[in-house]
N, C-alpha and C positions, 0 to 999 in steps of 0.2 A: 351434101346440099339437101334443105328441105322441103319434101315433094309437093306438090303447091292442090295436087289433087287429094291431100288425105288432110282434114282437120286436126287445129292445135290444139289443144286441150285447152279450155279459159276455165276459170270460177267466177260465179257471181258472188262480187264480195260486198256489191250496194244494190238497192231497188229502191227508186222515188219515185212518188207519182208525183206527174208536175200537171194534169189538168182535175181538176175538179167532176167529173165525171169517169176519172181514173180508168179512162181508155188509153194514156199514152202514159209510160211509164221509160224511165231511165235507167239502164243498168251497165254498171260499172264490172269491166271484165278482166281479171287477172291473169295473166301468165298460169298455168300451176306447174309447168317446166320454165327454169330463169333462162335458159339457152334460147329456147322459141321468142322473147321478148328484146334477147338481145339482137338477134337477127332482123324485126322485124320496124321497118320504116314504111313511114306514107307520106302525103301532102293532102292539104285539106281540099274536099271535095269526091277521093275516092271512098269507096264502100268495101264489105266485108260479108261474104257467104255466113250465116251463122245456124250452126243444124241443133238441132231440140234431136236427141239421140229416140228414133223410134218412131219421128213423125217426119222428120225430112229436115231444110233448109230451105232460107232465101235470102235476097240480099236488104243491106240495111249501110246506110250510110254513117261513116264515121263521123259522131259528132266531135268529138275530143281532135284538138290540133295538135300537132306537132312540137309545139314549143310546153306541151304541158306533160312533167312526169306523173306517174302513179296508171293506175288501171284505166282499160280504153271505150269510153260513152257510144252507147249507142241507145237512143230515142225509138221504143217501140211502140207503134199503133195497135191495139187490139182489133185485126180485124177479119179475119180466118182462122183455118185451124192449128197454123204453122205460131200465127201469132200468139191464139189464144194460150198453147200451150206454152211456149214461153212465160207468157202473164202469169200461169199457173206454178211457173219454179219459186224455190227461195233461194235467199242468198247461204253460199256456201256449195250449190247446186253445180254440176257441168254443164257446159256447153261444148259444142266443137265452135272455131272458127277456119278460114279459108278466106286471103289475101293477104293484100288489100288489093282490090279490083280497081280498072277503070284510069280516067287520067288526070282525073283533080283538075282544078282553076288553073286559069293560065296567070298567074302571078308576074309573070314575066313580063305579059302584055299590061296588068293593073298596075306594074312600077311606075310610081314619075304624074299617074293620072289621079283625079278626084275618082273614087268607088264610091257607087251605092249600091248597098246588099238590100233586097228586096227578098220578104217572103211572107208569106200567112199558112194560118190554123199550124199543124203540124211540119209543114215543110222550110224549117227551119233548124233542120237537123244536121245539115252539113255545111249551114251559113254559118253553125254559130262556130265550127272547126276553123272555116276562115276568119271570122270576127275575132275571133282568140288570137290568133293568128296575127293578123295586122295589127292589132291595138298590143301585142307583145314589145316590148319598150328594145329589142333588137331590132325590133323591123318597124317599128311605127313610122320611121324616117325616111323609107322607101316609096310610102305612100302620100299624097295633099290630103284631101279634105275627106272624111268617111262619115259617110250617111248611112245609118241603119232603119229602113221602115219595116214594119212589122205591124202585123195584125191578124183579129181572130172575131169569130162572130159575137162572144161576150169576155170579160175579163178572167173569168177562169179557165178558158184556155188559152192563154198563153201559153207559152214554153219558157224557162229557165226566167223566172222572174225574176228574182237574186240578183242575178247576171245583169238584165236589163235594165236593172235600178240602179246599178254600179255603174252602165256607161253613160245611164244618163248623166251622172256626176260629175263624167271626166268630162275636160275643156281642147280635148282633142278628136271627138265625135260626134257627130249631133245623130240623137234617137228620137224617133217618132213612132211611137206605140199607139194604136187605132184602134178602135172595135165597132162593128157595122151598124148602132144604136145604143142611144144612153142608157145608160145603169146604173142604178144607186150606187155613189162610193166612188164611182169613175170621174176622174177630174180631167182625163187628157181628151186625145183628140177621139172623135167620134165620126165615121165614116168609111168609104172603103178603102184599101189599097193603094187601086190605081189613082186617086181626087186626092188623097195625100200625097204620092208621087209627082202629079202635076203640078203640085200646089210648092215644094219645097223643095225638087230636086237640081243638084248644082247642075253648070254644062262637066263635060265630061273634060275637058283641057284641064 
């Protein structure tokens, strides 16, 4: 059994920046033992200790869901020393990791009901593990109506834009993407959060 006190060995096999001030970057973490990988299970919503070998660890929430193969996303903020040095690796580089912590969404209670996943700027990191999650064409069916609001102080910070374009496409979720004042170029909605959420959100039955 593996000790849940010693880190797994990961490789950074991707790094993307996804804000335009390239303070929050995406990196994609591989197995570099296949046994550690196959042992390891989560649900979306739990986190992961991750140690920069020399500077310490902390925790970071798994973005990547459960229904998706290949290496496992985590969304990091540049924002102390723990972080910065991370920012500072390249791919091909180690990590340790340690989990998966914590107890994830209660799925169980969102079966059957309308969800709305609600997040801004950066803290969108473990919504989108669930959003992957429900809109997975095995589980889509578990769930009514999925509302996605989202928003950031201008349009290059968002997170995972790609993504966000794709569901606004699909006819089984409505997305609402915001930012706190107009911008050249920006055609959606403009404002905060929560006055989108008033303004659009289903009842919960």
């Amino acid at each position: 059994m593996r000790n849940p006190y010693l880190p797994i060995p990961m490789r950074i096999e991707r790094i993307f920046v996804e804000t335009d001030d390239e303070m929050l970057r995406t990196f994609d973490l591989a197995f570099v033992n296949e046994e550690d990988g196959e042992g390891f299970t989560f649900t979306p919503g739990q986190f992961c200790e991750i140690s920069v070998f020399g500077k310490g660890e902390a925790p970071f929430a798994i973005a990547s869901s459960p229904t998706e193969k290949g290496p496992l996303k985590f969304t990091v903020n540049k924002a102390g020393v723990l972080t910065t040095a991370l920012h500072n690796l390249s791919e091909g580089d180690i990590v340790g990791l340690r989990g998966p912590l914590g107890n994830g969404y209660p799925l169980d209670i969102f079966e059957g009901h309308n969800v709305v996943v609600i997040g801004g700027g950066f803290a969108f990191t473990s919504l989108r593990s669930l959003v992957i999650y429900m809109l997975d064409e095995r589980n889509r069916p578990r769930f009514k109506d999925i509302t996605i609001i989202y928003g950031a102080r201008r349009p290059g910070l968002l997170l995972y834009k790609e993504e966000m374009a794709a569901w606004e496409e699909r006819d089984d979720a409505n997305v609402y993407l915001t930012v706190d004042r107009e911008f050249p170029g920006w055609t959606k909605r403009v404002g905060f959060v929560p006055n989108v959420l008033e303004e659009v959100a289903p009842s919960a039955e």
